[in-house]
C-alpha positions in Angstrom: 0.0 0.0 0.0 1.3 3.0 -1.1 1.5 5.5 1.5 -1.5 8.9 0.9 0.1 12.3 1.6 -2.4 15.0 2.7 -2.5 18.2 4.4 -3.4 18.6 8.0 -6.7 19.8 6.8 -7.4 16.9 4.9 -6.5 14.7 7.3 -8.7 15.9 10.3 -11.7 16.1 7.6 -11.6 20.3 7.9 -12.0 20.3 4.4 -15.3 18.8 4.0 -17.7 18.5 6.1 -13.3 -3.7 23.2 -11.1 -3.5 25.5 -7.9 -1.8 24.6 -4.7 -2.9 25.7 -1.5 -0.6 27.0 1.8 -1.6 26.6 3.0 -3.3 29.7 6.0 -0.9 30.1 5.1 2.2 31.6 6.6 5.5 33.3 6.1 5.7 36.8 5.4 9.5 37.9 7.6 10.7 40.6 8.7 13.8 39.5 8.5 15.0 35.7 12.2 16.0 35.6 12.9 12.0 36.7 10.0 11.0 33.8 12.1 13.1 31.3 15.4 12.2 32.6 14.8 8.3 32.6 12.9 8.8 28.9 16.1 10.4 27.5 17.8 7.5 29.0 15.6 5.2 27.3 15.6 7.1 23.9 19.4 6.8 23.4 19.4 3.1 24.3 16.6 2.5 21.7 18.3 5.0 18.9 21.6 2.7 19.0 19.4 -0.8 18.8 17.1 0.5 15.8 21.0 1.5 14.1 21.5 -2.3 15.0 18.3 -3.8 13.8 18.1 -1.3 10.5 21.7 -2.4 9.3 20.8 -6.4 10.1 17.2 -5.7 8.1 18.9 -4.3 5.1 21.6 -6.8 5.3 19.3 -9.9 5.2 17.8 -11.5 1.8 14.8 -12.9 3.7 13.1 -9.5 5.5 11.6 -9.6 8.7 10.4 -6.4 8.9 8.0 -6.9 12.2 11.1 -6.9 14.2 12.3 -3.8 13.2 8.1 -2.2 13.8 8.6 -3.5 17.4 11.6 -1.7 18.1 10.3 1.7 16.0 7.0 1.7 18.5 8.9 1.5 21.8 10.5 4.6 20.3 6.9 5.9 19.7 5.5 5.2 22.7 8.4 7.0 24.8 8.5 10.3 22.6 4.7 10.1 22.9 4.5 9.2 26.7 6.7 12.1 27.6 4.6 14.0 25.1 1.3 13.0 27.3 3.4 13.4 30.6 4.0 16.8 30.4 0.3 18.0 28.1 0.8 17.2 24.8 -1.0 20.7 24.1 2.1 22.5 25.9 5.4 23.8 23.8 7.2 20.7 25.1 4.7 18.0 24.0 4.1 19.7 21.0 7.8 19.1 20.1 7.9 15.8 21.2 5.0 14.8 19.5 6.8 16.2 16.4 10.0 14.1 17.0 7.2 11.3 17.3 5.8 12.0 13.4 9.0 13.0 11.9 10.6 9.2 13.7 7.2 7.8 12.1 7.8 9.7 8.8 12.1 8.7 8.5 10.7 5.3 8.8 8.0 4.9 5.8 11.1 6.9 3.7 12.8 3.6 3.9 10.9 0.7 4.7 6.8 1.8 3.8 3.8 2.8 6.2 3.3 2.8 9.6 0.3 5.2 9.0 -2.5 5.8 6.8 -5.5 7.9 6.4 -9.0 5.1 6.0 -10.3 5.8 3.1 -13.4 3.8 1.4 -11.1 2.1 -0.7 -9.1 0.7 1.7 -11.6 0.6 4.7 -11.3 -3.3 4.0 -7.9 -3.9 5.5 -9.3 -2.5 8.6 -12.6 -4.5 9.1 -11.2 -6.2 12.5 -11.2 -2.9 13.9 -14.0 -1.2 12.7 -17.6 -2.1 12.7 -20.0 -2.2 9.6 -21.1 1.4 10.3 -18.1 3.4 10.7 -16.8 1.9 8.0 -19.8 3.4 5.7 -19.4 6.3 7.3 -15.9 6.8 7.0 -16.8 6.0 3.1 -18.9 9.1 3.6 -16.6 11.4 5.4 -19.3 11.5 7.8 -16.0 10.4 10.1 -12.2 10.6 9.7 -10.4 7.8 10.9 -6.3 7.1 10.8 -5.5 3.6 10.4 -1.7 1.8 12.1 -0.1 -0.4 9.7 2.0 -3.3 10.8 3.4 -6.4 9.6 2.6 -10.1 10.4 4.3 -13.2 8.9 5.4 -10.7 6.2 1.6 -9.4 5.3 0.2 -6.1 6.4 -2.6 -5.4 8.7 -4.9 -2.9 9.5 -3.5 -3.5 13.1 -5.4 -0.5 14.8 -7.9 2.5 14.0 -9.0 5.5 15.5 -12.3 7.6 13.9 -13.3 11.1 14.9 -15.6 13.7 13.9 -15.4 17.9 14.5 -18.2 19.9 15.7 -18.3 23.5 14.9 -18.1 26.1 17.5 -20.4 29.1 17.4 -17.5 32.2 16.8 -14.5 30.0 17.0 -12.2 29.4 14.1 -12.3 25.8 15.3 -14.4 23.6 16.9 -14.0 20.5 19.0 -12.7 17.5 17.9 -14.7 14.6 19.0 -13.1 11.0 19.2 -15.8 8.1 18.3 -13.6 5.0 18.4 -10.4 3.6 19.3 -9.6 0.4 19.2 -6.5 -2.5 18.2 -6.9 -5.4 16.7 -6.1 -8.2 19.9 -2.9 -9.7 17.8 -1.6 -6.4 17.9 -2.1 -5.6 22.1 0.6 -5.0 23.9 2.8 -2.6 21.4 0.9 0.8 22.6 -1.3 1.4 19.4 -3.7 3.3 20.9 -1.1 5.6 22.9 0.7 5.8 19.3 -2.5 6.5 17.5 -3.9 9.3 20.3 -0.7 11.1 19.8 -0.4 11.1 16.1 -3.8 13.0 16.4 -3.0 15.4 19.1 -0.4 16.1 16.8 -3.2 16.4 14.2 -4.4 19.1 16.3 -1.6 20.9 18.0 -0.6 22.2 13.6 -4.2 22.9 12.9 -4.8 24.7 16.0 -7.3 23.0 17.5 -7.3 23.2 21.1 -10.7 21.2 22.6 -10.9 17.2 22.0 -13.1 15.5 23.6 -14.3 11.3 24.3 -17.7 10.5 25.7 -17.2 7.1 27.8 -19.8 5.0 29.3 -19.8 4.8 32.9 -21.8 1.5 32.7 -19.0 -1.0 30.5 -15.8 -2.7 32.2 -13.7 -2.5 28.9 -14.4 1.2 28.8 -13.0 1.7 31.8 -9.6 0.9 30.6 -10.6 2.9 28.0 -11.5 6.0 30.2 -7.5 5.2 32.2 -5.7 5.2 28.7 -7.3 8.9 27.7 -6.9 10.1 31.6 -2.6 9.5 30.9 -3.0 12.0 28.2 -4.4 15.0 30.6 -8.1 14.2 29.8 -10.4 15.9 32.7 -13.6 13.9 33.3 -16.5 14.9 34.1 -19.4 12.5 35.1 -22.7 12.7 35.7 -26.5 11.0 35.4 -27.5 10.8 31.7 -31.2 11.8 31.0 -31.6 10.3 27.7 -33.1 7.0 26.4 -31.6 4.4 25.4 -33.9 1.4 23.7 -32.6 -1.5 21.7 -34.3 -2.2 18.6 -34.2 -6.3 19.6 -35.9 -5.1 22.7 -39.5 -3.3 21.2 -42.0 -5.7 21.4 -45.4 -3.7 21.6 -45.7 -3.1 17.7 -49.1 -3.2 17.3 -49.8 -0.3 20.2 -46.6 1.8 18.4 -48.3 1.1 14.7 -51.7 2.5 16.0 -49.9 5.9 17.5 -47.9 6.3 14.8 -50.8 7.0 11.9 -50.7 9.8 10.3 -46.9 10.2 10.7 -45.5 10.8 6.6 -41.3 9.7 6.4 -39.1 12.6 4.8 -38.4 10.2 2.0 -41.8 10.6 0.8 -40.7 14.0 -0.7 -38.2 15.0 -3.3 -35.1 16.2 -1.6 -35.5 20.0 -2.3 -38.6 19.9 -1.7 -38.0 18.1 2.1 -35.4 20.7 2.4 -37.2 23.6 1.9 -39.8 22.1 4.2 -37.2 21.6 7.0 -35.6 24.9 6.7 -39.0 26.7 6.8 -40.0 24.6 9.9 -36.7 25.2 11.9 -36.9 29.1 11.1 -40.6 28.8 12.5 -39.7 27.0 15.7 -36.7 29.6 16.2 -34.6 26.8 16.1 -30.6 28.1 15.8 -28.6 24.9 16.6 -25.7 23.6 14.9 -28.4 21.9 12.0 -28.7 25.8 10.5 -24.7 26.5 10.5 -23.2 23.3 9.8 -22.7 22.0 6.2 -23.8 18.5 6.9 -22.7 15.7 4.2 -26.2 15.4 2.1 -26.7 12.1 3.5 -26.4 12.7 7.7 -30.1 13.0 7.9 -31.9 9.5 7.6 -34.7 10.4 5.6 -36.3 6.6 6.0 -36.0 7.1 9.7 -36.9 10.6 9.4 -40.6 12.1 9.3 -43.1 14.7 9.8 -46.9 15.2 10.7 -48.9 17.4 8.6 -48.6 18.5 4.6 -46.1 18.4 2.9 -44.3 22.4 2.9 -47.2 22.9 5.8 -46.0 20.3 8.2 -46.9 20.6 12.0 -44.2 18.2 13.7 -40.7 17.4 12.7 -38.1 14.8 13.4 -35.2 14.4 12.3 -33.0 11.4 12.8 -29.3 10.5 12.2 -26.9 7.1 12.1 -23.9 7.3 15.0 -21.3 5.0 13.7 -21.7 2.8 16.9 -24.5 1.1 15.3 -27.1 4.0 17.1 -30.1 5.8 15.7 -30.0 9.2 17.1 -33.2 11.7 17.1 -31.1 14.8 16.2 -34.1 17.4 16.4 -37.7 17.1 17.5 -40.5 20.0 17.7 -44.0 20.6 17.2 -45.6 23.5 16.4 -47.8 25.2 18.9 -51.0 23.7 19.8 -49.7 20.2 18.2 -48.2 18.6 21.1 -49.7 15.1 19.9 -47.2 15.1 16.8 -44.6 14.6 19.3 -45.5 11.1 20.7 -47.0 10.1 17.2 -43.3 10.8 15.4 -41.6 9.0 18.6 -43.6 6.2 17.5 -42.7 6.1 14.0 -38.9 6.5 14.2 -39.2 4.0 17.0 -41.8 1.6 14.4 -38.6 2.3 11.5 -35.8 1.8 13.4 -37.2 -1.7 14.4 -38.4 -2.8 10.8 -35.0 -1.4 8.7 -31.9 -1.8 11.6 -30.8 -4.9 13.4 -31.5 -6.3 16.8 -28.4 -4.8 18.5 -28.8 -1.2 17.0 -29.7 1.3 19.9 -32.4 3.8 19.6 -31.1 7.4 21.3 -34.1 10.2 22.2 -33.9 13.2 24.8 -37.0 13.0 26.2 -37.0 17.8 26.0 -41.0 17.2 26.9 -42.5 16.8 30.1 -44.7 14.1 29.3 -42.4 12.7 26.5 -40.6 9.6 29.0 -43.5 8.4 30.3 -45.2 7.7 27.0 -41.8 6.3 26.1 -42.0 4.1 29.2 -45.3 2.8 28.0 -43.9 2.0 24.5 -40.6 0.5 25.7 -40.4 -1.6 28.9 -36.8 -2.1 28.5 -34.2 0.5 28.4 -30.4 0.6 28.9 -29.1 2.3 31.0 -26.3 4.8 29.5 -24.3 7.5 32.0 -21.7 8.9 30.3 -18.4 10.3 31.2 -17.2 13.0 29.4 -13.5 13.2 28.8 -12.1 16.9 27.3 -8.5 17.4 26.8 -7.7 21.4 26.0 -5.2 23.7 25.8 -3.5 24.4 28.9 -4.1 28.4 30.0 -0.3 28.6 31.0 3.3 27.0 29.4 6.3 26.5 29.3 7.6 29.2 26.6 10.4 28.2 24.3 13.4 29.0 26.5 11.9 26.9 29.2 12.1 23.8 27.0 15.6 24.6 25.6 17.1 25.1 29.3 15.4 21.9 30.6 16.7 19.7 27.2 20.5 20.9 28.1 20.4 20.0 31.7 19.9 16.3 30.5 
């Protein structure tokens, strides 16, 4: 596979639109100056066995290149540990995270990639660590996802993957990046993927000047608690609390015949020609006063579901309005629901019929997502759905730190070691 060059832009996706497992060897935090002091220590050591390992590569007929990857990702994973250690947003991570991509970069020079952008043409290589759905959307560039490269019995595999979206800030030059998956493939555990991975991004971020990244984690699943350890080493602050939303697996609705009868009168968007739905939808969102991120975003064409999707009313003269989106984690999302005064009963009637076409067109294991904004909205729900999940969420955000080191600091503390 040839390696894809792209901007910074391109690869964050500014231009358009489980268990995980940690390397074994860690740093152990004493003091920051011993974490750096130990790391240097570490970093010649490896520099004089990759010098050793490179010259017996290139002097063998039959390659094995995975020896050589090994060694390269211990380098990695110090340049981006100290990187994490110290903020990887501060003038010092930022350079160590650039001694990270440019040890990355030297490499592919020579021996091919480490590293590549998922694209839908080679989504493929990477279908052990991605689902069905990120995958499509990934093909869409609903998501941007960078895919590590490495070497078994002399075959490359997509070894690991990490997928992210950006939402747009209201008067910011840029908006937060928002992490969606991370994950390696098991054969590949134990060689700091997803701490190589995390800083490759960061770095992403750091030369775009983004400076808010965020992971949502659930509170409620053992392997994402491992998860929720590996983003608090990289300065992540969480904050936790009681999620009000419902969350309804599709395998789970059983009361179809009591959700058909509510939902009558209830018309999908993909009844109407697209400009024609769009028109509609615009109209009804200036009614309602609506100004979320569904007026100033440019959206690909396809984020609304327009199957899952519907309204109450006539077409261009509708009354109630829901609009519904795929999440990549195999999650049917109501993105925006309202009524028009004096139609409060288009509310539970569209509830019903997203609920009625999630269950006919997605599998079992696909989870329905609504926040319940009316009063009487959960109970009804209730009624519908006996069986919910439960789903409290931890919110992880990693930003840029309000003081730094400036550049003299760096330079004085890289001389006294």
């Amino acid at each position: 596979m040839e390696k894809e060059e792209m901007s910074v832009v391109e690869a964050l996706g500014l231009g358009g639109s489980d268990r995980l497992e940690e390397s074994e060897m860690d740093l152990e935090v004493v003091d920051l100056m011993d974490v750096y002091r130990e790391a240097s220590t570490w970093l010649d050591e490896i520099d004089e066995h990759i010098d050793e390992y490179i010259l017996e590569y290139d002097a063998l007929k039959e390659k094995d290149r995975q020896k050589l990857e090994s060694i390269i990702d211990m380098k990695l994973y110090i340049l981006t540990s100290m990187a994490r250690f110290f903020n990887p947003m501060t003038s010092f991570g930022k350079k160590k995270l650039r001694e990270a991509v440019e040890c990355r970069e030297d490499f592919e020079t020579l021996y091919g990639p480490l590293l590549t952008r998922i694209t839908g043409d080679n989504a493929g290589l990477f279908r052990s660590v991605l689902n069905e759905d990120l995958m499509e959307d990934i093909a869409t560039s609903r998501r941007q996802a960078l895919g590590a490269l490495r070497t078994r019995d002399k075959t490359i595999y997509g070894a690991a993957a990490i997928a992210w979206h950006i939402d747009e800030v209201p008067g910011e030059e840029m908006g937060v990046l928002r992490i969606d998956w991370l994950y390696v493939n098991e054969d590949f555990r134990g060689r700091s993927l997803s701490n190589y991975l995390l800083g490759e991004l960061v770095a992403l971020c750091n030369e775009a000047g983004i400076e808010h990244i965020s992971v949502d984690i659930s509170a409620n699943n053992e392997s994402k608690q491992y998860l929720a350890q590996i983003f608090g080493l990289w300065q992540f602050s969480f904050d936790a609390g009681a999620d009000p939303d419902i969350y309804i697996p599709t395998g789970d609705v059983t009361d179809l015949e009591m959700i058909e009868e509510y939902s009558r009168g209830v018309k999908p968007l993909s009844t109407m020609e697209i400009n024609e739905a769009d028109r509609m939808v615009t109209e009804f969102l200036q009614k309602t006063g609506y100004s979320g991120y569904l007026t100033y975003r440019t959206l690909p064409g396809d984020y609304i579901d327009r199957e899952l999707s519907c309204f109450m009313g006539k077409p261009g003269k509708c009354t109630g309005l829901l609009l519904a989106h795929r999440a990549p984690l195999g999650m049917l999302r109501v993105e925006y629901l309202d009524s028009l005064p004096g139609h409060y009963e288009d509310v539970p009637a569209m509830v019903s019929a997203f609920i009625k076409n999630a269950k006919d067109r997605y599998e079992d294991n696909s989870l329905i997502y609504l926040t319940p904004e009316f009063p009487r909205l959960p109970k009804f729900i209730n009624m519908l759905c006996h069986k919910q999940v439960g789903q409290a969420l931890i919110e992880g955000l990693l930003s840029k730190p309000d003081s730094d080191m400036d550049e003299e600091d760096v330079k004085e503390m890289e001389t006294v070691f």
